[in-house]
Structures are given as C-alpha cells and as structure tokens.
C-alpha positions as CSV (number, residue, x, y, z in Angstrom):
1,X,109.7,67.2,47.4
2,X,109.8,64.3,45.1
3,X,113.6,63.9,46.0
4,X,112.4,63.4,49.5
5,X,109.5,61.0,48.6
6,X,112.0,58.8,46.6
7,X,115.0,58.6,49.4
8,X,111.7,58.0,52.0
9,X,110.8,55.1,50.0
10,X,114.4,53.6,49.2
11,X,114.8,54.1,53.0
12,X,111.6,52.0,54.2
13,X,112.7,49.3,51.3
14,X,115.8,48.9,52.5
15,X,114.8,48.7,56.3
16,X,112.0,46.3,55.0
17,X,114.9,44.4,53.2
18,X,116.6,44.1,56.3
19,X,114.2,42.9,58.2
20,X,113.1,40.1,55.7
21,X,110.3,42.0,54.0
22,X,109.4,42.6,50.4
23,X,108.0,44.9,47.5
24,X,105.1,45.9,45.6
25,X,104.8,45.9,41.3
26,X,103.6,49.6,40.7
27,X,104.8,52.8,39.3
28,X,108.1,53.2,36.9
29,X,111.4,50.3,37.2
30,X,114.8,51.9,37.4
31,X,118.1,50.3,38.5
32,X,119.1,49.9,41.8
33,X,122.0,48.4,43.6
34,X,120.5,45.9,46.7
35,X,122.3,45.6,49.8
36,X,121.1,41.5,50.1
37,X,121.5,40.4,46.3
38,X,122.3,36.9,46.0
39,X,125.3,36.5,43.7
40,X,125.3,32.4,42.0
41,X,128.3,31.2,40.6
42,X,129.5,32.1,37.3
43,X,130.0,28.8,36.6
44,X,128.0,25.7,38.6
45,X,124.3,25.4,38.4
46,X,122.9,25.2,41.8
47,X,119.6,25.9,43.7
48,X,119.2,28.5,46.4
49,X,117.4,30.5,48.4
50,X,116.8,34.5,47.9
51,X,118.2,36.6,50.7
52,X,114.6,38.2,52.4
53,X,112.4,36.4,49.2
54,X,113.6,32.9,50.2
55,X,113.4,30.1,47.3
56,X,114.6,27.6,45.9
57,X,115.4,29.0,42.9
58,X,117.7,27.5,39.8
59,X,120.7,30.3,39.9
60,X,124.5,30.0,38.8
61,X,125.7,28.2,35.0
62,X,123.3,29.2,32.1
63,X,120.8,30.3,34.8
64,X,122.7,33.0,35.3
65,X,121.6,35.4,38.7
66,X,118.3,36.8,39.7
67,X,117.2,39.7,38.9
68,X,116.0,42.8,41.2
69,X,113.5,46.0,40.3
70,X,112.8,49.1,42.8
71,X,110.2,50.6,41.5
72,X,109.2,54.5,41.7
73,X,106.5,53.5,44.5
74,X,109.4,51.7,46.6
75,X,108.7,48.4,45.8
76,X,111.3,45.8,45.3
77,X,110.5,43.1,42.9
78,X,112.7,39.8,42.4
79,X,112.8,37.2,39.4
80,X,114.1,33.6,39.2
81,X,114.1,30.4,37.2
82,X,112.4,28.1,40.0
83,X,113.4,24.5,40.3
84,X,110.5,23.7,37.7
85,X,112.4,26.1,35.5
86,X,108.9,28.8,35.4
87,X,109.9,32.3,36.0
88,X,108.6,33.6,39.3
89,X,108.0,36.6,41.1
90,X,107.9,37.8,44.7
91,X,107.9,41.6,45.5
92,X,107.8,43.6,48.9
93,X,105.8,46.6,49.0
94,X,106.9,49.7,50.8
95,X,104.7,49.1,53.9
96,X,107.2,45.9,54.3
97,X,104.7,43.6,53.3
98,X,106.1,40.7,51.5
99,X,103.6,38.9,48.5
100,X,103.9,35.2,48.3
101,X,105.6,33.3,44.9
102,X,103.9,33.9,41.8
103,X,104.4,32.3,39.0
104,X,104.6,34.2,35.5
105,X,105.1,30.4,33.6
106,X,107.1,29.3,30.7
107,X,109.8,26.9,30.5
108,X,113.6,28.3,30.8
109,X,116.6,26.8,30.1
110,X,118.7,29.9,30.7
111,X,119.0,33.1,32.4
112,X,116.8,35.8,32.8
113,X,117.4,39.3,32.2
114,X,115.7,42.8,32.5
115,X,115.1,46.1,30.8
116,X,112.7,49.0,31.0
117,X,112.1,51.1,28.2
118,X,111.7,54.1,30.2
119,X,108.5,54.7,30.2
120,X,107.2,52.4,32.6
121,X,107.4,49.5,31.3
122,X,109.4,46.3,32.1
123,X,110.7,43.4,29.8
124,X,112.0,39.8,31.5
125,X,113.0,37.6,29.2
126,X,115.1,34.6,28.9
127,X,116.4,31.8,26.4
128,X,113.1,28.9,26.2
129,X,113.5,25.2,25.9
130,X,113.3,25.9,22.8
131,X,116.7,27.7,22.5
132,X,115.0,30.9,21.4
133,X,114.8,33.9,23.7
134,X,111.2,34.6,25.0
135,X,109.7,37.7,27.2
136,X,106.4,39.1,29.2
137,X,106.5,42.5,29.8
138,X,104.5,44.7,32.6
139,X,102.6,47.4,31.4
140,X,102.6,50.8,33.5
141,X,99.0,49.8,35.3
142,X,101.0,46.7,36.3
143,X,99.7,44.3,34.1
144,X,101.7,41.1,32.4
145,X,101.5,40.6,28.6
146,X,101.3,37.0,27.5
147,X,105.1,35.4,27.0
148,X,106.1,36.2,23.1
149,X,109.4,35.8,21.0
150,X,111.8,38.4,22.1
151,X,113.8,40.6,19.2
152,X,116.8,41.8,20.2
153,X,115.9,46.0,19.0
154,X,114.4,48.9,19.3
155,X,112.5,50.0,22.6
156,X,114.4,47.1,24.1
157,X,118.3,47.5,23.0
C-alpha cells in the first residue's frame, strides 16, 4: 500500500510538473530525478527562469544549478540564488497548487547544495559573501532554522 501511495504521488507531481504546477514542504526529502530540471552552464553566469517555477534566478559559473526536493507527501520543492543573490524557495504541492517565491535570505556568492540526513530533515547551504559556507535546515514539522556556519561532517557528510 505505501508503494502505491508513493508512485500515486510521484504520478500527480509529475502531471502537475507538466502542466506548470508546483509542490508542497512536508514529510521526509529523498532524491529524485525531474523530468523539467533546468541545467545552467558549467561555465557562464547567467540569469534564468525555472521550467514550471519560473524566476529569474542567478544559475550557471560559481552559482552552480538549482536544486530540486520530492518529498514523501509528493511535493516538489526548488532552490535558487535569486538576482539579489537570497536563496529562495517555491514548492508545488501534490494537489498541483504552486506557492509563490519565498525568500529564506542570506547573501550567496556561490552555489547551493542539498542533503538530508535521513531522517527528515533537509540542509541548503551555500558559500556566503563572506567566502565561508553557510546553511538553514528544515526540520521534519517543516520548520526553517536560522542560517548558521556549515561544517563539513557528521549528520551532513
């Protein structure tokens, strides 16, 4: 049954996903390949727009590419450096419903990148203006922890 419940819910996200809807920020994160990632350049810095999410967003160079989350519940989250170099956030739930932007601050000056720790929770982190690497992480319930100094170690890497 809960094999059924998960294809059902990858299924509505990626007829959502299709049709230029988006996803919601509950239950567990695991990895996921989307059929409408935007891929940047490895190499030019340039500012785009999100298949389904829209943008702008900063993406390519140091930014480096967006990153996706499905989560258990079916919803598909995206993250971006936005052209005021914040992290945002837009997610589509697995009714279809897309959320607008949100913001979760900071100031990047270089890609972002994921990781759960497999229990629930989610890290985002990426390098600061300050050239040091920095991360918010979202608890089970689906609440974000203040931005702190990221470690590279233990439940992370």
């Amino acid at each position: 049954m809960k094999r059924i419940r998960k294809a059902c819910a990858a299924a509505v996200a990626v007829v959502a996903l299709a049709a230029g809807g988006a996803v919601s920020t509950a239950g567990a994160a695991h990895a996921v390949t989307y059929p409408d990632k935007l891929v940047c350049s490895s190499s030019t810095e340039e500012v785009r727009g999100l298949p389904v999410f829209g943008g702008p967003i900063r993406c390519g160079g140091v930014f480096g590419q967006p990153q996706y989350v499905m989560f258990d519940d079916g919803t598909f989250q995206a993250f971006a450096v936005g052209t005021d170099y914040a992290l945002w956030t837009r997610w589509m739930n697995p009714n279809g419903t897309v959320s607008s932007w949100v913001t979760l601050g900071g100031v990047l000056s270089g890609g972002i990148f994921k990781k759960s720790d497999g229990r629930g929770n989610l890290l985002i982190a990426g390098r600061g203006s300050d050239g040091a690497y920095w991360a918010r992480i979202r608890d089970v319930h689906g609440s974000w922890l203040p931005w702190n100094p990221f470690t590279f170690g233990p439940p992370w890497y």
